[in-house]
C-alpha positions in Angstrom: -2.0 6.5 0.4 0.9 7.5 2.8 1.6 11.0 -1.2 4.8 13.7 -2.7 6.3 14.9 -6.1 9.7 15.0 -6.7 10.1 18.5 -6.9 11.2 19.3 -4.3 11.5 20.6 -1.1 8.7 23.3 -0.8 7.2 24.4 2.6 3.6 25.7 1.3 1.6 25.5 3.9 2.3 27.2 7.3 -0.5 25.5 8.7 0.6 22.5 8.7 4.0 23.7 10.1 2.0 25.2 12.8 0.0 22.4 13.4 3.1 19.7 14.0 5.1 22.5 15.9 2.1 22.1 18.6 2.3 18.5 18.8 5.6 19.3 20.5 3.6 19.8 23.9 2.2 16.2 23.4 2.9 13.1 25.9 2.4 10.6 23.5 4.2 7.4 23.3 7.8 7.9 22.0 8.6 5.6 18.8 11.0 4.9 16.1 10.5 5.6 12.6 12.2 5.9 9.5 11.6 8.3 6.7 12.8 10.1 3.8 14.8 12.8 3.5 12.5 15.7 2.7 10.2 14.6 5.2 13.0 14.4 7.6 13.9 18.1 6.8 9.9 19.0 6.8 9.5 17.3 10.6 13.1 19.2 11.3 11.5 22.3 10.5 9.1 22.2 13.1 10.5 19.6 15.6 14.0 20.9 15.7 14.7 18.2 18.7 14.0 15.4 16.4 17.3 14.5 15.1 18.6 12.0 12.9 20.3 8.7 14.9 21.1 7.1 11.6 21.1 8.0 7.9 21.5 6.1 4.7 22.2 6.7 1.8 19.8 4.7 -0.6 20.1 3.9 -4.4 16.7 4.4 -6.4 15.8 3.3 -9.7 14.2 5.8 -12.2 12.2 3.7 -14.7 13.0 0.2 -16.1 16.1 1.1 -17.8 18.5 0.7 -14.7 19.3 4.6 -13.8 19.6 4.9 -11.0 19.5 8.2 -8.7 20.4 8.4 -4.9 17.8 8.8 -1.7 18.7 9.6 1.8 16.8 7.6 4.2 16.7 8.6 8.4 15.8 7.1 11.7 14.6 9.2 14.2 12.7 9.5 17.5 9.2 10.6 18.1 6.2 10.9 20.0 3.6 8.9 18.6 1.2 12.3 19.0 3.2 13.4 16.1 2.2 11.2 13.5 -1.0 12.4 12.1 0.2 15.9 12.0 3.7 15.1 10.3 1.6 13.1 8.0 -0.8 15.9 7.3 2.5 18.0 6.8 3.8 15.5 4.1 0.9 15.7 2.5 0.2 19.2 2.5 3.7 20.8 2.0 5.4 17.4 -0.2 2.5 16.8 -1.8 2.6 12.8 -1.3 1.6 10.9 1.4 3.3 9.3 4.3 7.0 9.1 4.0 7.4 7.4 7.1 7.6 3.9 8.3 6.8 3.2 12.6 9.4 0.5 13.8 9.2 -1.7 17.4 12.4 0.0 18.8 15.5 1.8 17.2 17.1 -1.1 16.3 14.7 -3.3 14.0 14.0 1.0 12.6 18.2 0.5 12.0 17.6 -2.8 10.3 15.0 -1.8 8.2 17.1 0.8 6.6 20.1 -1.1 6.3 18.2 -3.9 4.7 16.7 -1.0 2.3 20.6 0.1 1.4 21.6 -3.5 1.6 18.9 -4.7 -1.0 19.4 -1.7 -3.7 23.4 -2.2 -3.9 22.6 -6.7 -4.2 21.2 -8.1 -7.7 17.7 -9.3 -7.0 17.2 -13.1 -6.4 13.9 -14.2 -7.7 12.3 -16.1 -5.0 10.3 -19.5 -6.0 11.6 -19.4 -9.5 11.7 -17.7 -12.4 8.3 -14.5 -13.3 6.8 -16.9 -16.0 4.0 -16.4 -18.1 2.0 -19.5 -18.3 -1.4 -19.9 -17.7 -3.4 -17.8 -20.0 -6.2 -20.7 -20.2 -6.4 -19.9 -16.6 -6.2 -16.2 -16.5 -8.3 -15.4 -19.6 -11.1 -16.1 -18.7 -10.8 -14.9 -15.4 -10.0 -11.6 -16.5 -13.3 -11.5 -18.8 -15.3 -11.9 -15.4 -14.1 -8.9 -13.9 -17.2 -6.6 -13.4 -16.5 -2.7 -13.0 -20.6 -2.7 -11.2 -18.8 -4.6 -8.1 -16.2 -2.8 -8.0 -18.1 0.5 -7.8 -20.6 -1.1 -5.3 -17.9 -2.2 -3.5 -16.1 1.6 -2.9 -19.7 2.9 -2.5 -20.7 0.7 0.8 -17.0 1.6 2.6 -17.1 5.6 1.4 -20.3 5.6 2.9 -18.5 4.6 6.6 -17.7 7.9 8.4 -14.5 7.5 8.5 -11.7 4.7 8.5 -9.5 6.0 10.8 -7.8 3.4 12.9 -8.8 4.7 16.1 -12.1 5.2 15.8 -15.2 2.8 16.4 -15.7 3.6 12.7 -12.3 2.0 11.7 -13.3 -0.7 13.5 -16.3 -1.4 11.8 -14.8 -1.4 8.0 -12.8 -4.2 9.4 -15.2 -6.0 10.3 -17.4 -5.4 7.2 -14.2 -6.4 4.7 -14.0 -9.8 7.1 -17.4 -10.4 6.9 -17.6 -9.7 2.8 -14.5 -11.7 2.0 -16.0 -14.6 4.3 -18.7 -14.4 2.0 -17.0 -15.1 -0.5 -15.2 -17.2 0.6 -18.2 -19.7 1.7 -18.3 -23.4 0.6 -14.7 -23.7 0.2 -12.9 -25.6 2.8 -9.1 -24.7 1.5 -10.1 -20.8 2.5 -9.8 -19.0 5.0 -10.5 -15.5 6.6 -8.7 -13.9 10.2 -8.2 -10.5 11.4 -4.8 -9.8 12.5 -4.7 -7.4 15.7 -2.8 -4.8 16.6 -2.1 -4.5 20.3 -1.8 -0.7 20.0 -4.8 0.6 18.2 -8.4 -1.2 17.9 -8.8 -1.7 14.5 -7.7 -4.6 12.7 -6.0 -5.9 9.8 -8.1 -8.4 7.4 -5.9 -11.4 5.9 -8.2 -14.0 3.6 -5.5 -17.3 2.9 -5.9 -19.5 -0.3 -4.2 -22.8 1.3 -1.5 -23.5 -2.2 -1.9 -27.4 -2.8 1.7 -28.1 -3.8 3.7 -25.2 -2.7 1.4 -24.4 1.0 4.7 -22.6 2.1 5.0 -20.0 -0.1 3.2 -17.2 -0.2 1.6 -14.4 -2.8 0.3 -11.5 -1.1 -2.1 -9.0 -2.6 -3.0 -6.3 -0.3 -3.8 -2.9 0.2 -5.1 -0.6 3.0 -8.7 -0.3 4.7 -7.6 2.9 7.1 -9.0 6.4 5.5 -7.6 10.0 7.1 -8.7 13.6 7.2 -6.0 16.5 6.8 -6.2 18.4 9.8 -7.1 15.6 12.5 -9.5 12.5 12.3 -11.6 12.2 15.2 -15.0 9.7 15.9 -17.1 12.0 14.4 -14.6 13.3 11.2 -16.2 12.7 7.6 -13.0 10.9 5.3 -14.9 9.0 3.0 -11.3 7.6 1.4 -13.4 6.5 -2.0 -10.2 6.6 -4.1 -7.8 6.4 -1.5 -8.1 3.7 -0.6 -11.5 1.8 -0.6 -10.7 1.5 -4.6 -7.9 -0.3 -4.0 -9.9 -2.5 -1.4 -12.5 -3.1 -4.5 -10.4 -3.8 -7.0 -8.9 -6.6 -4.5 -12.3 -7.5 -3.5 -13.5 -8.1 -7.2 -10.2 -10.3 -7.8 -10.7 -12.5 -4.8 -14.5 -12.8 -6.5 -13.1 -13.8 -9.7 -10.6 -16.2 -8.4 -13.2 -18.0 -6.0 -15.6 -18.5 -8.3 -13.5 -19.7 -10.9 -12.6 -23.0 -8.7 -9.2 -22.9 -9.1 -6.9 -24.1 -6.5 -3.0 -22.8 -7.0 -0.6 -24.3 -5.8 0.7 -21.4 -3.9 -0.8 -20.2 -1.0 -2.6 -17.3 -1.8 -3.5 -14.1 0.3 -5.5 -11.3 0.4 -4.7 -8.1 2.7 -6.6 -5.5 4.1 -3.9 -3.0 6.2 -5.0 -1.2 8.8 -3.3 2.3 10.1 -1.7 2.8 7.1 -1.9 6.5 6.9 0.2 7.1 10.0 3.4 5.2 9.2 2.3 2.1 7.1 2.2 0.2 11.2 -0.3 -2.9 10.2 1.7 -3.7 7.1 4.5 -3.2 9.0 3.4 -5.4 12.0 2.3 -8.2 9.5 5.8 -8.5 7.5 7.8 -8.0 10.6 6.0 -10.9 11.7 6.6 -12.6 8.5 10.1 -12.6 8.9 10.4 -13.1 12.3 8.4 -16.5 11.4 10.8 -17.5 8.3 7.5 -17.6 6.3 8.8 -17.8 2.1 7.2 -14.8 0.3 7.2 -15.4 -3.9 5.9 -11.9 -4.1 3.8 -8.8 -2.8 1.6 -6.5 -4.5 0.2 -3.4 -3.7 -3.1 -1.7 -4.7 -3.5 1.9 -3.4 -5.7 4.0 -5.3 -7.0 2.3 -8.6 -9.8 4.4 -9.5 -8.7 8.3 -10.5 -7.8 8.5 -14.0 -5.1 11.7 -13.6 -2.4 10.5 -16.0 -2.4 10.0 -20.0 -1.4 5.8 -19.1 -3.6 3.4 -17.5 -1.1 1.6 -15.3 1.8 3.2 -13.9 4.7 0.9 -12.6 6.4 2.7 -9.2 9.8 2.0 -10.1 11.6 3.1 -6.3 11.8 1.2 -3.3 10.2 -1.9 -5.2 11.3 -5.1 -7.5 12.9 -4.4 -10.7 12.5 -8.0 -11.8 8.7 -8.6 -10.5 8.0 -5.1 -12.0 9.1 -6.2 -15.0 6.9 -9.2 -14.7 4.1 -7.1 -13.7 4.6 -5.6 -16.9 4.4 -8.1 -19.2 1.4 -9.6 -17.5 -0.3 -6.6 -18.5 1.0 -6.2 -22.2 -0.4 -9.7 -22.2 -3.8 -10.3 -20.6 -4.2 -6.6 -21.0 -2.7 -5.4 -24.4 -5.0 -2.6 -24.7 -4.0 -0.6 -21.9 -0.9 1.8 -21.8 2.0 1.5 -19.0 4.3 3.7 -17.6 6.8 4.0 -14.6 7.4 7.0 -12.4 8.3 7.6 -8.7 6.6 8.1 -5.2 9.5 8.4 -2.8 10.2 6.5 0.4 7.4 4.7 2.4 4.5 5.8 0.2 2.4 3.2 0.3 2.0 -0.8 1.9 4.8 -2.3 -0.5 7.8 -0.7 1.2 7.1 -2.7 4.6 7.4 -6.3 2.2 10.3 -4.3 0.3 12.1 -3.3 3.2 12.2 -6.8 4.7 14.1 -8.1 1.6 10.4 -9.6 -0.2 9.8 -8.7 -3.5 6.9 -6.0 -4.0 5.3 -4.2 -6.2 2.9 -1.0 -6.8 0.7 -0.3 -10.0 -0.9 3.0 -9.4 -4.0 5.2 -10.3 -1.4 8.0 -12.7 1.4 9.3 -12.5 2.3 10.8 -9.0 1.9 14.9 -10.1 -1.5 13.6 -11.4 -3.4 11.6 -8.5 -6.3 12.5 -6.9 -6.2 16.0 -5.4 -9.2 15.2 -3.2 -7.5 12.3 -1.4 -7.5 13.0 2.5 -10.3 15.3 2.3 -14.7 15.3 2.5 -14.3 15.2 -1.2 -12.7 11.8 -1.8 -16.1 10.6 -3.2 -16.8 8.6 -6.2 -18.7 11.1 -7.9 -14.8 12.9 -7.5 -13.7 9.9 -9.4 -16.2 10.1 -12.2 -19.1 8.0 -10.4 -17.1 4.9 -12.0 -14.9 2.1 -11.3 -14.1 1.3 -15.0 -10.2 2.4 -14.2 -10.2 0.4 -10.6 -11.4 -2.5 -12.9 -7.9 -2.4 -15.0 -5.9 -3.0 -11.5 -8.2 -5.7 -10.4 -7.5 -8.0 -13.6 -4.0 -7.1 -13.7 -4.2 -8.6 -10.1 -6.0 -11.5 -11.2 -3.3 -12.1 -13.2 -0.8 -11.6 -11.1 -2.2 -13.9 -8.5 -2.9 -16.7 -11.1 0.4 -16.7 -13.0 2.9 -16.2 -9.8 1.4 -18.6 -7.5 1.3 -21.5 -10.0 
């Protein structure tokens, strides 16, 4: 996850102060990206020569009640040697993840912010029709064959890679290994396929597994969630980030859903897709690269969901809704998909400020997008971005990751029919 909570702006950790002020030396490639306000003040803090080219001033909403409260969003110039360090800061002073989104050149990072302020002040138009709730012979059964064993099989086998990191041969190789798993899955059926999408920058790969839709080919559902893992403090070839919770869960609990769906038979009449995002952790970029490229292509997206960290139990609800920089109408759907397929799990809303995770590159672009998470954001993992992101630090379970993975069963089913 790319984590912070609201309380504010508190600078903890000289280390990690220290640690982007010495990037400042670096030669790296200069890029545009676009982040929040605190991190903007955080990366000010130690890159006073970083300075703000545009600002924004962004409406928010707090829950599903319509209050609204007010976010300032900035585009700014960096070196590309920066990023792992300012993420490390956001993580370690903010106590959140990411906060920043990497853009092509200054004036797609202008768009994107624009679009963001454009979108929050504009009543939502529901794309494809209206969030119905319709095909519980479907979906029932489907979410009876989720199996929690999968799941935790599933976060086991990528934990167990070094590391995740999209530079490294490691990263690499869990792209490959999510291909290959989904292809398996995938075998025997002629209406499905599997590509990786590539990223001219860095080596590793994003993983995108279509469902051809049989009526409706042109419009899109989207499921993803990202394959990258980090380590605070620098992620080289030979760094340990296991990334159990954050995020091969999410990648399980997607993995486990695709399962479900394949084997059921069913054919929607949406096109269907599964994502696996590379290089989130440094600026949500293969997200980024993939719904630029959407756009740029006029490609119809119904609606985007996000699964980033499924599988640590840290809040008293099962599901919480992220309420800021995403849908207020598909959240809403989201919602009653679980009261009904899942009535015996508890729902909440809270906040997890800008760019935190995969569904702000859809959001930003004017798609709908959504983000059930773990618990609510004072209450996620603590372990995430560390040795210790382990599934024995998650209980040795995936009985939680298995709540997100019918929810997105459902999801799938009911929105692309």
């Amino acid at each position: 996850m790319t984590c912070l909570p609201r309380a504010a702006w508190r600078l903890t950790t000289a280390a990690s102060l220290l640690a982007l002020s010495a990037t400042a030396s670096l030669a790296g490639e200069r890029l545009w990206i676009s982040l929040g306000d605190d991190a903007y003040r955080l990366l000010r803090a130690a890159q006073p020569q970083a300075v703000s080219v545009t600002e924004v001033s962004v409406p928010v909403r707090v829950g599903r009640l319509g209050a609204t409260a007010q976010d300032r969003v900035h585009v700014v110039q960096v070196d590309e040697d920066w990023l792992p360090a300012l993420s490390d800061a956001v993580h370690r002073d903010l106590h959140r993840c990411g906060g920043f989104i990497v853009h092509d050149s200054l004036s797609s990072a202008r768009a994107a912010v624009q679009q963001v302020q454009a979108r929050a002040l504009q009543p939502e138009a529901v794309a494809g029709g209206t969030y119905l709730i319709n095909q519980q012979a479907l979906v029932q059964p489907m979410v009876a064959a989720v199996q929690d064993s999968l799941i935790l099989q599933t976060i086991d086998s990528l934990s167990a890679i070094q590391n995740r990191y999209y530079t490294t041969s490691h990263g690499v190789n869990a792209s490959n290994t999510i291909a290959a798993q989904w292809a398996a899955l995938a075998a025997g059926r002629s209406d499905v396929s599997v590509s990786q999408f590539s990223h001219p920058s860095w080596p590793q790969k994003s993983v995108i597994l279509t469902i051809q839709g049989t009526t409706k080919p042109k419009q899109h559902v989207i499921l993803g969630g990202h394959l990258d893992s980090i380590l605070s403090g620098g992620t080289t070839e030979t760094s340990r980030a296991p990334g159990a919770d954050d995020d091969a869960s999410g990648i399980a609990s997607l993995t486990e859903a695709l399962r479900v769906l394949l084997a059921s038979g069913h054919r929607p009449q949406r096109t269907i897709q599964f994502m696996a995002y590379a290089a989130e952790e440094v600026g949500l970029r293969g997200s980024s690269a993939i719904a630029a490229d959407y756009l740029a292509k006029g490609r119809k997206v119904t609606g985007v969901l996000q699964l980033d960290m499924t599988n640590y139990k840290g809040g008293t609800r099962d599901i919480y809704l992220y309420t800021d920089y995403t849908s207020a109408a598909q959240n809403d759907f989201v919602a009653r998909l679980a009261a009904t397929y899942l009535p015996d799990l508890t729902v909440s809303t809270d906040r997890c400020g800008y760019a935190c995770s995969d569904h702000a590159s859809w959001f930003n672009r004017g798609y709908p997008a959504s983000f059930p998470f773990e618990s609510d954001f004072n209450h996620h993992s603590p372990f995430i971005h560390t040795t210790n992101d382990t599934l024995a630090n998650s209980g040795n379970q995936a009985a939680h990751a298995a709540k997100f993975a019918r929810l997105a069963v459902a999801f799938a089913v009911e929105l692309a029919n």
